[in-house]
Each structure stands twice: as C-alpha cells, then as structure tokens.
N, C-alpha and C positions, 0 to 999 in steps of 0.2 A: 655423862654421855647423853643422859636422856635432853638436856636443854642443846646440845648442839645439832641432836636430832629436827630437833622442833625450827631452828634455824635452818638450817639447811629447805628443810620445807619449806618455812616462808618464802627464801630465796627463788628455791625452783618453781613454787607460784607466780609471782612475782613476773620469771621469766615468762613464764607459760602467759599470764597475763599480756604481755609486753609483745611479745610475737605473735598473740591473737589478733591484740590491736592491730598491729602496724598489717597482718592478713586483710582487716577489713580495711583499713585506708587503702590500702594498692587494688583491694578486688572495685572499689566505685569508680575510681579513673577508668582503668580497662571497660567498663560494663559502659558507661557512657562515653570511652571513644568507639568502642563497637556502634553505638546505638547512633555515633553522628557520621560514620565514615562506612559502613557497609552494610545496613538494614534495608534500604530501598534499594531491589533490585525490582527493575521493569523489562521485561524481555519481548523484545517487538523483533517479529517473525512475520516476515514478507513472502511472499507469495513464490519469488526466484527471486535471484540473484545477479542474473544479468545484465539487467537495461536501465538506463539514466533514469526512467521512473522512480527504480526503489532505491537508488544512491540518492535521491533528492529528498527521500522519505526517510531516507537514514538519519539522514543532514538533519530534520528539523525534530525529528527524534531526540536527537541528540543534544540539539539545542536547548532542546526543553529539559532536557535530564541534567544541563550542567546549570540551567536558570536553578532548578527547584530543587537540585541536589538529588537527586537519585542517579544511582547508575545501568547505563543500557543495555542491555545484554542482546545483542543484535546478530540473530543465525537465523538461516532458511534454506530451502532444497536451492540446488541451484537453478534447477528448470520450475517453469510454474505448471509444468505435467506432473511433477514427483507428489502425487498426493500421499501415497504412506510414509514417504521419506519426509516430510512434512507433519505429521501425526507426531510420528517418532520424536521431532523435533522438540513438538508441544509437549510430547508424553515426557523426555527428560528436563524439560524446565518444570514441569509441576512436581516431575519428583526433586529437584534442586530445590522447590519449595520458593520460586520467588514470590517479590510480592503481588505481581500482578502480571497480566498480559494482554498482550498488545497484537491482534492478528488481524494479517489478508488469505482469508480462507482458500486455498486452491480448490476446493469443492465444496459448495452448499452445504453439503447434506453429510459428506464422511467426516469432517468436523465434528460434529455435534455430540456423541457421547464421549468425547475426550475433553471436551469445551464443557460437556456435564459433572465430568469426575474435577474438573478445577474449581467449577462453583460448590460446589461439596467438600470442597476442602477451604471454601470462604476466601477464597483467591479471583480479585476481579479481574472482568475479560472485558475489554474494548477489541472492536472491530473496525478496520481500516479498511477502505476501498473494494474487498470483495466480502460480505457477508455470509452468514450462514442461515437457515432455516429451521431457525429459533429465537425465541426471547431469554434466549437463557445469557446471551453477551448484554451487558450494561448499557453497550451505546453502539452506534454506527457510526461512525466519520468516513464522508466520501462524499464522492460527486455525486450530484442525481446524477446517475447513468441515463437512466432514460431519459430526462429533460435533455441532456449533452446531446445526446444520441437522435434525438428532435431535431435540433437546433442544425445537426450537421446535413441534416435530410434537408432542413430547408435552403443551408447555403447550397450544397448541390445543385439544388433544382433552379438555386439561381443561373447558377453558373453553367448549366446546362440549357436555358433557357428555358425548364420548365418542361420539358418534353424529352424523350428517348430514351433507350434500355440501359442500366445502373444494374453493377454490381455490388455485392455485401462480403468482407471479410472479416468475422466472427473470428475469436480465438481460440476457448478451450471449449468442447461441450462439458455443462455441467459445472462451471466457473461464474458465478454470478453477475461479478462484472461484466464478463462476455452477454450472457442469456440477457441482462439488462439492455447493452447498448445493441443490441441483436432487434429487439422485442422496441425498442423507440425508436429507431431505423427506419424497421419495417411499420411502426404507425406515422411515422412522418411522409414518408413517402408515399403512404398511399392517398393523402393528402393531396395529391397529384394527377388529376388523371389519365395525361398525356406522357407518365412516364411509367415504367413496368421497369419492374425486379426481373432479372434474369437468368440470376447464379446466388447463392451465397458459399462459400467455401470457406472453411475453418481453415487457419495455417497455423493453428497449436503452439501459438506464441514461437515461432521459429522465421527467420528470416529467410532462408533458405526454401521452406516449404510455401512461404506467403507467394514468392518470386512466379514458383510453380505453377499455383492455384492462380495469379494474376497472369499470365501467360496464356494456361487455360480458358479461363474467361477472355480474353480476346481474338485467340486463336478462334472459339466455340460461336463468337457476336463481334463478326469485325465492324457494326453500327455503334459495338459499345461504347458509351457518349460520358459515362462517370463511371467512380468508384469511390467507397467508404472502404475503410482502412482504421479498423475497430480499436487498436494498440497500435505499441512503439511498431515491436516485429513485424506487425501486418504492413505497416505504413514505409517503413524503410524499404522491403523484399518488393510490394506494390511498384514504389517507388523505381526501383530498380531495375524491373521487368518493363515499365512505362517508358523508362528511358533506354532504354536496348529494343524496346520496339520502334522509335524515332517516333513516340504517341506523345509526348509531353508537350501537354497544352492542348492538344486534341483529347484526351481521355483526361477529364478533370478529376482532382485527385483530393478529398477530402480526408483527413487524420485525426485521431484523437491523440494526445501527450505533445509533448515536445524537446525531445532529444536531441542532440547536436547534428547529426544525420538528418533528422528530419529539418530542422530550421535551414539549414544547409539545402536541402531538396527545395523549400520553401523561397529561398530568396535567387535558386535556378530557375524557379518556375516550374517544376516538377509539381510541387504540391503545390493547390491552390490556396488552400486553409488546413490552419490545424483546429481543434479543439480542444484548448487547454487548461488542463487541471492545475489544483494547487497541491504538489505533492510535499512538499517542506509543512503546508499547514495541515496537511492530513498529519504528518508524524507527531509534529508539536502539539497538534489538540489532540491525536491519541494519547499519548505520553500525558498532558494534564490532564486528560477525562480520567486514565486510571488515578492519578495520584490524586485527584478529587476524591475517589470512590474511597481509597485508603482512608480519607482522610473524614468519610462518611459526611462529605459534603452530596448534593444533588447532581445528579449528571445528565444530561438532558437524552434521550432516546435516538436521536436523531439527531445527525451535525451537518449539516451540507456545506461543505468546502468551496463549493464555485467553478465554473469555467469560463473560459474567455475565447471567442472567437478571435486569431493571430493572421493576418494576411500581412501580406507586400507592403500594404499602405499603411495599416499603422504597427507596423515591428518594430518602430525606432520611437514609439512613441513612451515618454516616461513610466507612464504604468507598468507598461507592457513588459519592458529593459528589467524592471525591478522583480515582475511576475515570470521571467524567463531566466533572470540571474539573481537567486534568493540570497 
C-alpha cells in the first residue's frame, strides 16, 4: 500500500505542477493585452457641448488618440454655464482613475482644487482653450486670446473707418477665455481715439440672449458703427439681430470662431471678418501634451494654437479651405 501511496502523490504533484504552469502562461497574454488595448485613457472635457467649436476640438482629440493609441474619453456640461455640473464631470473621471486630462475650464477659479486632487493622485492635466488660475495644469493650449482679441479691434476700426461708437459681446463672466478676449478688446480699441466703447453685454454663450443684448445696443446708440462678437453664440445671435434690423453692412460685424452659421453670415455680408482659431489643433496637441507628460517626456508651458483673420476675399483661398475644413 504504502508504494502506491507514494505514487499517487507524485501523480497529483505533477498535476498541481502542470496546471500551475499552464496558470502562468494564460495570466502573461491577458496582462499584456490589458496593457496594449485599454491602459491609456485620456478624458478631454470641453467647456459645453453645443457649438461647432467643441465638435472640431473633439475631432482632433480624437485624432490624436487613434495616431498614438490611446482612448478618448470625451463628456462635458452641456451648457458652458454648467460650472458644478462640470466639476462633477472632472470629479468622476479621477475617480475612474484615467490616465490623464484634458480640460476647458468653465471658471478660472472653481476648477482649481479639483484640478489639485488630480495632481495628487499623479494624474496629468492639460488645459485647452479656457484656463484656470494656477500652475498646477502642465500646459495650456490655446489661442492668445488676447492677441486675437487685438487683432479683431483693429480690423474694426478698419472697417469702421477708424472713428465711431462699437459695441463688445463678452460671454461668460468669470470664463477665461471670455475675460481674455474682453480685456484685448478693450486694449485694442482704445488704441483709437476717435472711437468709444459704448456697451459691452455678456450673452452667456446663448444665441438667444446675444440677439437681445445686440438689439439693445442698437436700439440704446442708433450711430452704432461696429460690433465684436467674442464667440460662436455671441456672433450668430449678433448676427441675427443685424439682419432683422436691415443694419447689415451698416453695423460692421467682427467674430471670433468659425461655424457653419457664421461663415454662412460671412459670405451674406452680415459678418465682416471672423477671427479664427485652430480648434482640431487645440484637441490634437492637448491629447499629445498629456501623453507626452505620461510618458515623462517635457511639455512645454504654454502652446499657442494661432488665429487667422477670414474675410470675403480670401475664404476660398488654400489655407484657409484647409483651416476651415480640418
């Protein structure tokens, strides 16, 4: 008995042996198709949801995430008012734990110790097109706002001859972007001395509300000679109000973005000029600025994306076609 005992043992070693092994060959496949097919998650969280801006910023998001293999994890309020509903946002991607993030701040400043508990958890932040009021995000990527916001002041004042009362439609108070292109505006223009600010009105990124506040302003300064038109919202609603007052081409109409609406307004003669950003390269160098940071390569502090002043005359020109159809 006692030798078939001893066999038997060997046997069921043997086994045990035998089905440990073949445990570890099956757990290294798994472990590394985890590590090539779902470990880079990048979560880029836009400011709202509704305007050709942030679909274009999706787009190049996106792009970048299918070059460099990572996957995008892309949700935001839908309004670019919703600032808690927006936190919220940020607050359940860090507890999902991705590997990094990718944000347009809806507010400066309520941002920032949600933006603090991510870097505490050694999860990089890139910042896209609205900033926050800290050094705690890795990078910025975006347009000078204020240079853009320059730039629009001076076409104006072309096109107004240089002289007469201009109004300002700002978007959120408290939105970076906005206080940016607010703040180069109003230094561009006073650049000017024969023309004076006469209104600035917030339309809270709402298309509806811009219409209103552009109404007001004409109804309040029927001399009124221009208008800047800070965003898509502002610049559409402007837009709209301009031509239902029978003022198009009498009230010159300067924009920043460029939405199908707007170029559309643009080549009516409604808008004079847009001021247009690169929102496909904001997404795509957000998306590699994080996966840079992952990858504890360098990331530069500061990325400025570019704008391009778009008129009548050259929309149809190469650049332009490619910078307007990415």
């Amino acid at each position: 008995m006692k030798p078939i005992s001893i066999a038997k043992a060997a046997s069921l070693a043997m086994v045990v042996l035998l089905l440990t092994g073949c445990g570890k060959q099956s757990a290294a496949p798994d472990q590394a198709t985890s590590t090539r097919s779902g470990q880079i998650e990048i979560a880029v969280i836009p400011k709202g949801m509704a305007h050709q801006f942030w679909l274009t910023v999706r787009a190049g998001a996106e792009a970048a995430g299918k070059e460099f293999g990572a996957q995008i994890i892309w949700q935001g309020p839908a309004k670019e008012t919703e600032i808690e509903k927006q936190i919220n946002i940020v607050r359940d991607m860090i507890n999902r734990r991705v590997s990094a993030l990718v944000l347009a701040a809806c507010d400066e400043n309520a941002l920032v110790p949600t933006i603090q508990r991510a870097v505490n958890m050694n999860m990089p932040v890139i910042t896209i097109d609205s900033g926050v009021q800290s050094d705690l995000p890795l990078s910025f990527v975006a347009t000078d706002n204020i240079a853009g916001a320059r730039m629009a002041a001076d076409v104006l004042a072309r096109l107004i001859g240089e002289e007469g009362p201009v109004g300002l439609i700002p978007f959120v108070p408290g939105a970076a972007t906005s206080e940016m292109r607010e703040r180069g505006f109003k230094e561009g223009i006073a650049g000017y001395p024969n023309i004076t600010l006469v209104a600035t009105q917030y339309c809270m990124s709402d298309v509806a509300k811009a219409m209103d506040v552009t109404q007001d302003m004409m109804n309040a300064n029927p001399d009124l000679r221009g208008i800047f038109a800070a965003n898509e919202a502002a610049a559409i609603g402007a837009a709209q109000a301009v031509r239902t007052a029978g003022k198009a081409g009498v009230v010159k109409l300067v924009a920043f973005d460029a939405s199908e609406d707007e170029i559309a307004a643009l080549k009516e003669g409604v808008i004079q000029a847009l001021i247009v950003q690169n929102p496909f390269k904001m997404g795509y160098v957000g998306v590699r600025a994080a996966l840079d940071a992952l990858e504890g390569k360098p990331v530069e502090k500061r990325i400025d994306t570019g704008v391009t002043v778009v008129t009548q005359e050259n929309l149809n020109d190469p650049e332009i076609v490619r910078l307007l159809n990415p």
